[in-house]
NUKE-285187 format. One record per residue (C-alpha): residue number from 1; residue in one letter; z, y, x. Coordinates in nm, 2 decimals, always signed. Layout:
% residues N
[NUM 'A' [Z Y X]]
...
This chain:
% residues 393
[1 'X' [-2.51 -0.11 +0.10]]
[2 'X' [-2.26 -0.01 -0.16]]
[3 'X' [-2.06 -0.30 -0.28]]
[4 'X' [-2.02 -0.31 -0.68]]
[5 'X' [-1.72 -0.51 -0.76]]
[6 'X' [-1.54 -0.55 -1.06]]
[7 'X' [-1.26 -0.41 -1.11]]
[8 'X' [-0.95 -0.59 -1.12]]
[9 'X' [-0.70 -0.82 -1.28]]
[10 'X' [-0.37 -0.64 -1.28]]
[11 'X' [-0.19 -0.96 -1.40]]
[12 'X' [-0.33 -1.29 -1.54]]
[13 'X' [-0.09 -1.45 -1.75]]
[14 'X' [-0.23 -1.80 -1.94]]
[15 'X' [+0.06 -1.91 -2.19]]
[16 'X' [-0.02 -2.26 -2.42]]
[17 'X' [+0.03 -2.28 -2.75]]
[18 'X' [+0.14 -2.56 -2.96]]
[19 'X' [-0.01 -2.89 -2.95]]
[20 'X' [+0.00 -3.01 -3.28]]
[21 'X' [+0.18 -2.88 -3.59]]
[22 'X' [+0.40 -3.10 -3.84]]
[23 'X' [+0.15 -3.29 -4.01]]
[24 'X' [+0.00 -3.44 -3.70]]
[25 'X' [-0.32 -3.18 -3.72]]
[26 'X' [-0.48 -3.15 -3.37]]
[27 'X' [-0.60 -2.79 -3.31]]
[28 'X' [-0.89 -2.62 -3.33]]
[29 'X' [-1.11 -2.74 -2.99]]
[30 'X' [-1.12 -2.33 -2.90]]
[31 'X' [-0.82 -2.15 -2.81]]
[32 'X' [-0.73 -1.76 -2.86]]
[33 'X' [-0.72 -1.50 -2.58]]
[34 'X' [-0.58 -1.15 -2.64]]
[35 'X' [-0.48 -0.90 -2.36]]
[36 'X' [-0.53 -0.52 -2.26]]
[37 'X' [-0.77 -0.33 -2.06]]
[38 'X' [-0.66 -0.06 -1.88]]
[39 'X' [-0.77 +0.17 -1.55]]
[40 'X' [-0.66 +0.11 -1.22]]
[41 'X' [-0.43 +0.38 -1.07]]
[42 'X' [-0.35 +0.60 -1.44]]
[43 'X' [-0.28 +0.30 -1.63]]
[44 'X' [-0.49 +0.41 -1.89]]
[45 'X' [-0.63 +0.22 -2.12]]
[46 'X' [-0.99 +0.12 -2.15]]
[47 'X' [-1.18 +0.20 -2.48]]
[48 'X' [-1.49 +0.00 -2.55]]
[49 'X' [-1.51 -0.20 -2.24]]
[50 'X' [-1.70 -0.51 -2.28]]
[51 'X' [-1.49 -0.83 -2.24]]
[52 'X' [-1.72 -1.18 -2.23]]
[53 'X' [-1.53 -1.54 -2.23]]
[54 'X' [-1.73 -1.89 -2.19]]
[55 'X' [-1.96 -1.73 -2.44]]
[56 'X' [-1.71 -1.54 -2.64]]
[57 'X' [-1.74 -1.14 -2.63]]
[58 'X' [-1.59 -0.84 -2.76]]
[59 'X' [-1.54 -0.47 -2.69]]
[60 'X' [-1.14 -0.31 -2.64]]
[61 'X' [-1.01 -0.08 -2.90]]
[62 'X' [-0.89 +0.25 -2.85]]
[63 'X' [-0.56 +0.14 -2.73]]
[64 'X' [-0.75 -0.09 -2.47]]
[65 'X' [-0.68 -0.45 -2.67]]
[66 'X' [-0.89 -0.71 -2.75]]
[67 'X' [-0.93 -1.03 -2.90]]
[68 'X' [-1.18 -1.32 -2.83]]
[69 'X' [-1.08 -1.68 -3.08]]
[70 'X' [-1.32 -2.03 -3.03]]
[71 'X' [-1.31 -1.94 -2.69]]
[72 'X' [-1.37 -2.30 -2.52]]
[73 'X' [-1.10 -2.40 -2.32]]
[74 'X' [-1.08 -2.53 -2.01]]
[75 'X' [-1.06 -2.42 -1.62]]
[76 'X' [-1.37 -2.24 -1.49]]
[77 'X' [-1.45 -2.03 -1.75]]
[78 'X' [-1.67 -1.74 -1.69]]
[79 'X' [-1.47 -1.37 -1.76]]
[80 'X' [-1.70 -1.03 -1.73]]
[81 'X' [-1.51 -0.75 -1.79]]
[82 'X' [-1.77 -0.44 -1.85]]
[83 'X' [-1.76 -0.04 -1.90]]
[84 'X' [-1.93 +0.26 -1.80]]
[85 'X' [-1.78 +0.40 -1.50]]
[86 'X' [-1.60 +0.19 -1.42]]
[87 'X' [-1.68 -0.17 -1.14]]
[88 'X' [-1.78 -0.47 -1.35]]
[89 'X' [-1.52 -0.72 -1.36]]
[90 'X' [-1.57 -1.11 -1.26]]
[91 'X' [-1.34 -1.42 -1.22]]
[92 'X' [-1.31 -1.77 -1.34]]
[93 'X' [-1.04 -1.85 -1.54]]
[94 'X' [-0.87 -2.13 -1.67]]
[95 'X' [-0.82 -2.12 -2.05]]
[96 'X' [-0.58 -2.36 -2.21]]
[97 'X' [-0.55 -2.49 -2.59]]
[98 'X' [-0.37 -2.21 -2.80]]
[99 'X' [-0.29 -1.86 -2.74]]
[100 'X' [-0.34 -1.69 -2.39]]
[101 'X' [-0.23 -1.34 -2.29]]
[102 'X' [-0.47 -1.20 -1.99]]
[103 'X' [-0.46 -0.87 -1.89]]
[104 'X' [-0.72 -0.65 -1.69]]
[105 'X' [-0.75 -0.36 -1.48]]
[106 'X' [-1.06 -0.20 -1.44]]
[107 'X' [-1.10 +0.05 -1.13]]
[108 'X' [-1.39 +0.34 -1.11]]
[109 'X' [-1.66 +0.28 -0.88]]
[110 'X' [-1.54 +0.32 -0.55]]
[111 'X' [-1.52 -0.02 -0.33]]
[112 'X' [-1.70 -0.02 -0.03]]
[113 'X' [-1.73 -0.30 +0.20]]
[114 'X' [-1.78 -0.34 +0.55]]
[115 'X' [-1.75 -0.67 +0.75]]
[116 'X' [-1.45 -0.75 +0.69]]
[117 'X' [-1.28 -0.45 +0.53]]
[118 'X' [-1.29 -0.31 +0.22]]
[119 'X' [-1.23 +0.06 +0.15]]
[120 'X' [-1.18 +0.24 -0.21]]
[121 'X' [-1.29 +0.59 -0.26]]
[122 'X' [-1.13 +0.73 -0.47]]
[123 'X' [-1.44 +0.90 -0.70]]
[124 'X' [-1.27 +1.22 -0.80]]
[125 'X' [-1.27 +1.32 -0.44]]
[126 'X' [-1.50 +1.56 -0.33]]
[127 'X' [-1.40 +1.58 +0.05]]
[128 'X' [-1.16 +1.33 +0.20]]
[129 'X' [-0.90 +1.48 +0.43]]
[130 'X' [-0.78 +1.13 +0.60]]
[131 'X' [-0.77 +0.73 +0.56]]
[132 'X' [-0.43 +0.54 +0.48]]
[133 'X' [-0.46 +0.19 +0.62]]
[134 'X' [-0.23 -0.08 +0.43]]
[135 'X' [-0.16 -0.41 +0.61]]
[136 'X' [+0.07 -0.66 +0.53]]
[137 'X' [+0.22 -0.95 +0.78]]
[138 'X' [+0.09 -1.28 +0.90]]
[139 'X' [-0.28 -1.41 +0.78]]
[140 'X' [-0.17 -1.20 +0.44]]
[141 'X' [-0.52 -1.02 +0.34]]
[142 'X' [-0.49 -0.68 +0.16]]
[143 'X' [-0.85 -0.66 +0.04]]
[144 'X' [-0.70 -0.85 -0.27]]
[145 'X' [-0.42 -0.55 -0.33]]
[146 'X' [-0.75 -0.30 -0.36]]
[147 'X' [-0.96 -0.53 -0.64]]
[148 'X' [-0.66 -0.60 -0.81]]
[149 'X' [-0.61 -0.95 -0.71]]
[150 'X' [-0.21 -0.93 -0.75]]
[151 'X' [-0.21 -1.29 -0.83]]
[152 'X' [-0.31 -1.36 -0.47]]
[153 'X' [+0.06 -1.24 -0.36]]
[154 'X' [+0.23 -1.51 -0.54]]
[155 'X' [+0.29 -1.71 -0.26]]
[156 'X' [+0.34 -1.47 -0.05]]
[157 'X' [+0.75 -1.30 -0.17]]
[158 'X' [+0.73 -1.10 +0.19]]
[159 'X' [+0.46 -0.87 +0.03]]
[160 'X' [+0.71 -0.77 -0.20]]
[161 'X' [+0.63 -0.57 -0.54]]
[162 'X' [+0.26 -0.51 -0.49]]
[163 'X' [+0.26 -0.38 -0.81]]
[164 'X' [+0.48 -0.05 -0.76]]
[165 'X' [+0.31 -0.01 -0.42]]
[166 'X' [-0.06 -0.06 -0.51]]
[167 'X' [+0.02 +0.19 -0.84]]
[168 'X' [+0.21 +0.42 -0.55]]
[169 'X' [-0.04 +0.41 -0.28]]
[170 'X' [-0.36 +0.53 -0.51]]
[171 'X' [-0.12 +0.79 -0.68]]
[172 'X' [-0.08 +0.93 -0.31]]
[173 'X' [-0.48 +0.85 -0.24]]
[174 'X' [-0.59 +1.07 -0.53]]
[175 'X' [-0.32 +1.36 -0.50]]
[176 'X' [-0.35 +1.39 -0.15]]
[177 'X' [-0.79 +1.32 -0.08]]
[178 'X' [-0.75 +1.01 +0.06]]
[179 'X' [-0.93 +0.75 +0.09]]
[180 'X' [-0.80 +0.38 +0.18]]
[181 'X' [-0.91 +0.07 +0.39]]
[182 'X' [-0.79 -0.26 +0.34]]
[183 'X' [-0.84 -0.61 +0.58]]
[184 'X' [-0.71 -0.94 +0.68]]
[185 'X' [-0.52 -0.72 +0.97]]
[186 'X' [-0.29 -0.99 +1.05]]
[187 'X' [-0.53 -1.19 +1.20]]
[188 'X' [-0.67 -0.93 +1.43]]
[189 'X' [-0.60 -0.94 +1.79]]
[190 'X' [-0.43 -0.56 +1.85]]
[191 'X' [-0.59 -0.37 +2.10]]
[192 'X' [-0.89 -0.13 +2.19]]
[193 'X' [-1.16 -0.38 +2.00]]
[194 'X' [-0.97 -0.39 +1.73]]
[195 'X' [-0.89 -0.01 +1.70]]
[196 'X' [-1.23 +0.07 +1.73]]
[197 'X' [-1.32 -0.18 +1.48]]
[198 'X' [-1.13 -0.01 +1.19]]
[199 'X' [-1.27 +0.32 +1.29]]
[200 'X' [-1.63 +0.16 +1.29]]
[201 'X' [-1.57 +0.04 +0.95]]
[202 'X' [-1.47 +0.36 +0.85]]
[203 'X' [-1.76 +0.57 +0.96]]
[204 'X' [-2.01 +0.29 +0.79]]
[205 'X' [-1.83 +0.36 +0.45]]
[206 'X' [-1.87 +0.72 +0.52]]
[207 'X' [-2.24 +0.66 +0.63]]
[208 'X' [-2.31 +0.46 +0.28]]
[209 'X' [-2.07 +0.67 +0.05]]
[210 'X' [-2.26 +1.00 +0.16]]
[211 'X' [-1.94 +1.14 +0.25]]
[212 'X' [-1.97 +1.22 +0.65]]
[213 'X' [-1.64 +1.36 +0.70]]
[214 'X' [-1.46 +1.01 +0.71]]
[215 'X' [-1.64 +0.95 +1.04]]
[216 'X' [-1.33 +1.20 +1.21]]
[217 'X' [-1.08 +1.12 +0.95]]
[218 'X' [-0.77 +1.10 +1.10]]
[219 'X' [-0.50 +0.81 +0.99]]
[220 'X' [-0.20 +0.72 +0.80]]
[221 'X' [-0.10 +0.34 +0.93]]
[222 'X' [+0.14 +0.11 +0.74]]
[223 'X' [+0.22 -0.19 +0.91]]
[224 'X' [+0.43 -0.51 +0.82]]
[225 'X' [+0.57 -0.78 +1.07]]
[226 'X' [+0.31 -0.88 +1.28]]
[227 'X' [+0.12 -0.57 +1.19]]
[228 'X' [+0.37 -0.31 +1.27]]
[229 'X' [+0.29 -0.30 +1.63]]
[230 'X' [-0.06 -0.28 +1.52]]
[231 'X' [-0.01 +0.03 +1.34]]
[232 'X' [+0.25 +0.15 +1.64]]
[233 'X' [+0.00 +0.08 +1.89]]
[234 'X' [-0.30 +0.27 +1.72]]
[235 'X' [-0.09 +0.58 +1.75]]
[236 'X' [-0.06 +0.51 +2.07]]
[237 'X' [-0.46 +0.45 +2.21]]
[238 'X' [-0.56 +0.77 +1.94]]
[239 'X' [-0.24 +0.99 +1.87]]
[240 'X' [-0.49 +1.27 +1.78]]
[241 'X' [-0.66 +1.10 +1.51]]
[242 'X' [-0.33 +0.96 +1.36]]
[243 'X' [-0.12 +1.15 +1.09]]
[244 'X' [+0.18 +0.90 +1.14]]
[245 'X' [+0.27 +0.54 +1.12]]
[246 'X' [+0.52 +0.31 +0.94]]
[247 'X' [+0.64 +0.03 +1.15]]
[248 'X' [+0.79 -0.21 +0.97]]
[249 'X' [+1.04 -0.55 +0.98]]
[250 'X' [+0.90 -0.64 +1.40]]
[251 'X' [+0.98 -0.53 +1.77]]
[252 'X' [+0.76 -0.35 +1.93]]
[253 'X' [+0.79 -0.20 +2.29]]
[254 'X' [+0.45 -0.06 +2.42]]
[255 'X' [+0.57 +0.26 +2.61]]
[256 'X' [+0.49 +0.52 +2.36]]
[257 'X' [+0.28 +0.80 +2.58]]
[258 'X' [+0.15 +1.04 +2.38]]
[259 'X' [+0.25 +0.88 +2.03]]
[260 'X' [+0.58 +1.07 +2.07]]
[261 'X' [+0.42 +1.32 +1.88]]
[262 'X' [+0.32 +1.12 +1.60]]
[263 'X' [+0.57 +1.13 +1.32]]
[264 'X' [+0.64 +0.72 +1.31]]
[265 'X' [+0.93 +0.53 +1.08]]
[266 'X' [+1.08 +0.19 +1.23]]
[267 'X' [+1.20 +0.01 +0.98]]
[268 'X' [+1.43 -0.35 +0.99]]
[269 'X' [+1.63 -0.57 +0.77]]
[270 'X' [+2.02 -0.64 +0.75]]
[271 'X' [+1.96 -1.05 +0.68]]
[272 'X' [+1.62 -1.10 +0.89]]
[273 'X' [+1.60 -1.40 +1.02]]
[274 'X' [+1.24 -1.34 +1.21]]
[275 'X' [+1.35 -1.02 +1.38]]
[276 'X' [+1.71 -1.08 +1.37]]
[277 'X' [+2.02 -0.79 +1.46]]
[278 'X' [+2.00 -0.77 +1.83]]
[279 'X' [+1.63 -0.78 +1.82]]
[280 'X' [+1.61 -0.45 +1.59]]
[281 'X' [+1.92 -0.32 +1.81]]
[282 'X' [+1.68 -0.31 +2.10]]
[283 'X' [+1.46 -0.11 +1.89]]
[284 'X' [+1.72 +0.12 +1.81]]
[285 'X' [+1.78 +0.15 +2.15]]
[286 'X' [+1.39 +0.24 +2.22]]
[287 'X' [+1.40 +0.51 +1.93]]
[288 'X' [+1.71 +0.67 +2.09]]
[289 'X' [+1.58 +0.71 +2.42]]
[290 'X' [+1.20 +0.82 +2.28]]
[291 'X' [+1.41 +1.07 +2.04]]
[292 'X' [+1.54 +1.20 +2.39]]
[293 'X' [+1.18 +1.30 +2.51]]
[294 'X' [+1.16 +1.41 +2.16]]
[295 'X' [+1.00 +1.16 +1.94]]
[296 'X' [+0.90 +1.23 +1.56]]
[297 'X' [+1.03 +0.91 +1.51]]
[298 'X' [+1.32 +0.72 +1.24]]
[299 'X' [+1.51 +0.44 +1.28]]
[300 'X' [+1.62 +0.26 +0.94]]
[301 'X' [+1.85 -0.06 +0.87]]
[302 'X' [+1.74 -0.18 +0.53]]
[303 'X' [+2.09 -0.31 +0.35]]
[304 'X' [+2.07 -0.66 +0.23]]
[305 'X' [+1.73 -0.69 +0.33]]
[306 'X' [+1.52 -0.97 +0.51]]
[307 'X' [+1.20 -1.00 +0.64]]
[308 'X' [+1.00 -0.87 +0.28]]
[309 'X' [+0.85 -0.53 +0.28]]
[310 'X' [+1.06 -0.25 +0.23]]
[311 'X' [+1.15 -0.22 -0.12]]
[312 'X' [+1.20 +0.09 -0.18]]
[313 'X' [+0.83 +0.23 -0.25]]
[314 'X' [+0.96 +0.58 -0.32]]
[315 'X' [+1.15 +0.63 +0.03]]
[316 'X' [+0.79 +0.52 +0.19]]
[317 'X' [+0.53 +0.74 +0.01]]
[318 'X' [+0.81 +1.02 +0.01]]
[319 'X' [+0.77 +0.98 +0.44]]
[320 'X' [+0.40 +0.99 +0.36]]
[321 'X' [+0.34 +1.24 +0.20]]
[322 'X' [+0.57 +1.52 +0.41]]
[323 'X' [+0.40 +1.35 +0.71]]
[324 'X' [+0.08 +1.50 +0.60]]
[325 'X' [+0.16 +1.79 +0.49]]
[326 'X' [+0.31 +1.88 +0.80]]
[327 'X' [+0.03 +1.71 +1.01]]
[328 'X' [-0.29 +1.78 +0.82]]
[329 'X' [-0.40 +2.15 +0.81]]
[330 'X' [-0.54 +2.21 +0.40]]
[331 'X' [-0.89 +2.24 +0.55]]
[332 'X' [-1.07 +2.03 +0.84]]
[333 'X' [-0.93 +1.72 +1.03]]
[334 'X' [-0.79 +1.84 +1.40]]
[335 'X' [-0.45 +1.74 +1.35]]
[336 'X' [-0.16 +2.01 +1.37]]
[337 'X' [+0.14 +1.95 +1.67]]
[338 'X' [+0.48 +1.96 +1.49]]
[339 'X' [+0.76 +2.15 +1.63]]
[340 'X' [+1.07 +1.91 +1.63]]
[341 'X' [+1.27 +2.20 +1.48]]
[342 'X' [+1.02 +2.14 +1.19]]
[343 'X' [+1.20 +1.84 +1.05]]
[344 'X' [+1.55 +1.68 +0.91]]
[345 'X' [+1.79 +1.48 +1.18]]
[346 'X' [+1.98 +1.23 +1.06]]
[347 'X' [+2.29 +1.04 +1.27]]
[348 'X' [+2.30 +0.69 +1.31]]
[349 'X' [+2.66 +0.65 +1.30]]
[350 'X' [+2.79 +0.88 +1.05]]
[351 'X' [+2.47 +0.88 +0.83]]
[352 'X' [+2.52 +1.26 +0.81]]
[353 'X' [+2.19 +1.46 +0.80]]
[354 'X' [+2.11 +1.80 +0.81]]
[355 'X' [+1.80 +2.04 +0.94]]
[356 'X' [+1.70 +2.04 +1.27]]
[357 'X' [+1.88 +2.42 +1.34]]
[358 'X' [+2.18 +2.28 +1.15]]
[359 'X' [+2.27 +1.97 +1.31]]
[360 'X' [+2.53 +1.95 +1.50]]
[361 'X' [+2.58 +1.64 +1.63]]
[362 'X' [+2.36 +1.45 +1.84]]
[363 'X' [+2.02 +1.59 +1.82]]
[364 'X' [+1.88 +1.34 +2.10]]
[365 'X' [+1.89 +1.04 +1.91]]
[366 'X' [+1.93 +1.12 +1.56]]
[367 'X' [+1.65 +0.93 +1.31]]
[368 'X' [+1.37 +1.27 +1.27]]
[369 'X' [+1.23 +1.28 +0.92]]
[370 'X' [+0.95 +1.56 +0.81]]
[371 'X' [+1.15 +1.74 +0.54]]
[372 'X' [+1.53 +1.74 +0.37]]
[373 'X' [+1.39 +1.52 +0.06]]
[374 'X' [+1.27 +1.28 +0.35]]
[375 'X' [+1.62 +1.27 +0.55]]
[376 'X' [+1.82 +1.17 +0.20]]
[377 'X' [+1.61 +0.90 +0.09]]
[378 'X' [+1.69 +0.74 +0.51]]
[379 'X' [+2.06 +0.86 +0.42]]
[380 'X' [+2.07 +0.70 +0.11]]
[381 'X' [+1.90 +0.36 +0.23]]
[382 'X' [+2.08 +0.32 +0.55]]
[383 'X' [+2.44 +0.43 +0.39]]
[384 'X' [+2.37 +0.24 +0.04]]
[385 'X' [+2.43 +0.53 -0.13]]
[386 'X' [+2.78 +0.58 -0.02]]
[387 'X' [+2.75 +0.88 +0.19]]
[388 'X' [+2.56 +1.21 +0.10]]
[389 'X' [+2.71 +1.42 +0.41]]
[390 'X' [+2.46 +1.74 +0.46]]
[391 'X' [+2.56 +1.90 +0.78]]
[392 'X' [+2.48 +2.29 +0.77]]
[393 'X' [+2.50 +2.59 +1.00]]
């Protein structure tokens, strides 16, 4: 059955106020909460949303504020966020003496749950065209990144700026019909139950949403450290029901089989301490000689970088989206093969890049990227900006 969730605190910021003032007056026993309402994904804001507070309630203004005073303080405290269309928000929160600033991001109905994953829908969809499957390292859930739970990621700096991705990600969900699944995927062992799992999951949220093309939705897979093989490996057991994978920050050496045909980024960092140079120098070494046998694949250094995702959301929905275009046909769900000549090179010595007809130096085991935008955001990340060298015919 359809899970109704609230939609979702963007930020939750709790400031105290003053004590006391000058003349020794204690304050008022209830304390003032102000903040904005505004919809997930566009940023929007929310007009005449129900906001309730330990007892306290109000509706947003036109510009999404609000304003709830004599709210009790304390932790605990009961917040229901409410408005038509959109999830109904719910959360304890502490509330301290004095001002507090708490923000809220509502979402459109569109959270489905089942077992263990959640998937969002995005509701202006009429017919979704393929799944993109976020996972992030270690026992690091993303169900939290899809209610709007950034608060979650506090402790967790490797996830990096969930904010720019999570915006990012549903701007590419909504422009491009997809919808997007969510889990604890660090915890899961990888392997043929665990592939199979996702997929299951996928078809029940087509089976409750009405929406019966998800069950042969093929898949868009970003993983991070100990989920990059995950999303490596899927490509490898169903290569025709994945678009292309992101592998990032973690060796992986599964022989590759059929998955050479499945556009796939490798990404590492300069300062990683978990997979450290020589490490991510083997991997180099097992793009090169995939490349050979003509592997859609890329092979980036991240400058400066450690073991957090890779920060440069752009460069990663950029990959994304040319991925599918060249992948997906407009209409049905049989993936398309790509020609190799299709795409960008890009040299891992020189940083030079160029089109596939136009490259002239080593086409074997240059990084392949899906379109010239694609191959200057790798140039640009790998070089630091310092080279922009387009090689052409």
């Amino acid at each position: 059955m359809r899970h109704q969730l609230a939609g979702l605190a963007l930020a939750l910021l709790l400031g105290t106020g003053c004590s006391s003032d000058n003349d020794g007056v204690s304050p008022p026993a209830g304390a003032t909460v102000t903040g904005v309402v505004r919809e997930g994904g566009s940023n929007s804001p929310v007009a005449g949303a129900t906001v309730s507070l330990a007892g306290a309630s109000t509706t947003s203004s036109a510009s999404g504020q609000f304003q709830l005073q004599n709210v009790p303080t304390g932790v605990g405290r009961s917040l229901v966020v409410f408005a038509p269309g959109y999830a109904t928000f719910s959360q304890s929160v502490e509330v301290k003496a004095g001002a507090n600033t708490l923000d809220v991001t509502l979402m459109h109905t569109g959270l489905y749950e089942a077992g263990n994953y959640l998937m969002y829908l995005p509701p202006q969809i009429t017919t979704y065209r393929g799944v993109f499957v976020v996972m992030f390292g270690g026992t690091v859930d993303t169900r939290p990144l899809l209610r709007g739970d950034l608060n979650y990621y506090q402790p967790f700096p490797l996830s990096g700026d969930v904010v720019d991705y999570r915006q990012r990600m549903f701007d590419f969900a909504r422009n491009n019909g997809f919808a997007v699944v969510a889990a604890a995927f660090g915890t899961q062992t990888r392997g043929t139950v665990a592939y199979a799992n996702l997929m299951n999951a996928v078809n029940t949220v087509g089976n409750q949403s009405g929406h019966a093309e998800l069950a042969n939705a093929p898949f868009v897979l970003h993983g991070h450290s100990a989920t990059a093989c995950f999303a490596y490996e899927f490509a490898i057991a169903h290569p025709n029901r994945t678009i292309g994978f992101i592998a990032a920050k973690m060796s992986c050496n599964a022989d590759p089989g059929a998955a050479v045909g499945v556009p796939g980024y490798f990404f590492f960092g300069e300062n990683d301490l978990t997979v450290p140079a020589h490490i991510a120098a083997q991997m180099r070494t097992l793009v090169e000689q995939n490349r050979a046998r003509g592997a859609l694949w890329a092979y980036a250094v991240e400058p400066g970088a450690g073991h957090a995702q890779v920060a440069n959301q752009e460069l990663l929905f950029d990959w994304v989206a040319a991925a599918v275009a060249l992948r997906l046909p407009a209409t049905g769900s049989v993936l398309q093969p790509i020609s190799e000549a299709a795409g960008w090179l890009g040299d891992h010595a020189t940083f030079a890049v160029g089109s596939h007809p136009c490259f002239s130096s080593n086409k074997a085991t240059a990084s392949w990227l899906p379109s010239a935008q694609t191959a200057r955001d790798w140039q640009t990340l790998v070089s630091r900006g310092s080279i922009t060298t387009t090689l052409t015919c």
